[in-house]
C-alpha positions in Angstrom: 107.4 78.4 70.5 106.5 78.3 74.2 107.3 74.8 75.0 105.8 74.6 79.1 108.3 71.5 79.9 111.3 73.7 78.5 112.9 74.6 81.7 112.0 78.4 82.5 109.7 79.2 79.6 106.4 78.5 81.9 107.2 81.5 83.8 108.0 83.6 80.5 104.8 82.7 79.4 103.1 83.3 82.3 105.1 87.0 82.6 104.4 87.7 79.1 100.4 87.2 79.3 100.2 89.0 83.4 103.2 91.5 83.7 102.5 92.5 87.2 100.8 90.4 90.0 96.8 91.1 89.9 96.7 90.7 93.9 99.3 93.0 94.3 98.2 95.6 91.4 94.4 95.3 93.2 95.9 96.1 96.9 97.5 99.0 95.7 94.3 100.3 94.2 92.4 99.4 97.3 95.1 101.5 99.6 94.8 104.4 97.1 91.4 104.6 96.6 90.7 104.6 100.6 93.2 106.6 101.9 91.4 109.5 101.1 88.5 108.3 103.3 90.4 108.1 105.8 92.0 111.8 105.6 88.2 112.2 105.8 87.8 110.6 109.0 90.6 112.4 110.1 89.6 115.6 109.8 86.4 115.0 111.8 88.5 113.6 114.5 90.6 116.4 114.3 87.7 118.9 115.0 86.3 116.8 117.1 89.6 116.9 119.5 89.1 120.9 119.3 85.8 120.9 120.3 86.5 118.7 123.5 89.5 121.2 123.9 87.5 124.1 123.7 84.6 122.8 126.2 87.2 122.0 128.8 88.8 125.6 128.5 85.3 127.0 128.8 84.9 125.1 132.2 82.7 122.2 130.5 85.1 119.2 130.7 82.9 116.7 132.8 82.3 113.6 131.2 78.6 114.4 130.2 79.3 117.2 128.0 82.9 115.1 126.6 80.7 112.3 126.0 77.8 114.7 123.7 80.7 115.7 121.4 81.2 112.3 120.5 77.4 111.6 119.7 77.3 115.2 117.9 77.0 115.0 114.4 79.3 117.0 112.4 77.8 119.0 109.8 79.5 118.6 106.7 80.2 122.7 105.8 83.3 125.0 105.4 86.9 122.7 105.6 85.2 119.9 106.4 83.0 120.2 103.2 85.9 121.0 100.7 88.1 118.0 102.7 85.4 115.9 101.8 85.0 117.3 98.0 89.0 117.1 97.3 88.6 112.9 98.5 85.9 112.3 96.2 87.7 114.2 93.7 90.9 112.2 94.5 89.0 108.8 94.7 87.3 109.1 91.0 91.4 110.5 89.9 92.8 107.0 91.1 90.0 104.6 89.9 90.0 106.1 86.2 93.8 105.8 86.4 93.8 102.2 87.7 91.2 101.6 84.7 93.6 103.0 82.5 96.6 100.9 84.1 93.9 98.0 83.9 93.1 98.5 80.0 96.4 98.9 79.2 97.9 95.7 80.9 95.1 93.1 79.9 93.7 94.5 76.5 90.7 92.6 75.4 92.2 89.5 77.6 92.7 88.1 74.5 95.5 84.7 75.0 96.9 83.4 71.6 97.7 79.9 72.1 101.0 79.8 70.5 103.9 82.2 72.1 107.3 82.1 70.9 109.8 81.9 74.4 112.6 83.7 73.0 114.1 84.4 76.5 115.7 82.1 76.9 
């Protein structure tokens, strides 16, 4: 029986009903599921920088025509496009596994209200 003032068993109760932290399990899912965003963002910085490149080899590098790349909307076609597909793609893989991880973890929440402490 889980006896709270036995010395130790709190915590064994408390590991038994939440085996991994919720703040750090929900962290993890946040990094995950916005990293690829961010390769996202990347990749329009990327072509961006290559753009800037390109006008400043062409003889265009004052800061008028530097400054219109950053105001220039990138249309989203060719790598850009499939970059874009693959994150989505990625994002939906992560959140349906985190739901899985979630479901298996905490099934139904149910929390009996008498646990036998036999770990100590």
């Amino acid at each position: 029986i889980c006896n709270t003032l036995q010395p130790g068993c709190n915590s064994v109760c408390y590991d038994h009903f939440f085996p991994i932290s919720h703040v750090r399990l929900w962290s993890l899912q946040l990094i995950l599921v916005s990293t690829p965003a961010l390769l996202v963002a990347m990749h329009v910085a990327h072509q961006q920088h290559i753009e800037k490149k390109m006008l400043r080899l062409e003889g265009h590098g004052d800061p008028i025509h530097l400054e219109e790349v950053k105001r220039h909307k990138v249309h989203i076609s060719g790598t850009l496009w499939w970059t874009y597909v693959i994150s989505v793609v990625f994002r939906l893989l992560f959140e349906a596994a985190f739901m899985y991880v979630f479901y298996l973890l905490y099934p139904g929440y149910a929390m009996v209200r008498l646990v036998k402490c036999d770990a100590y």
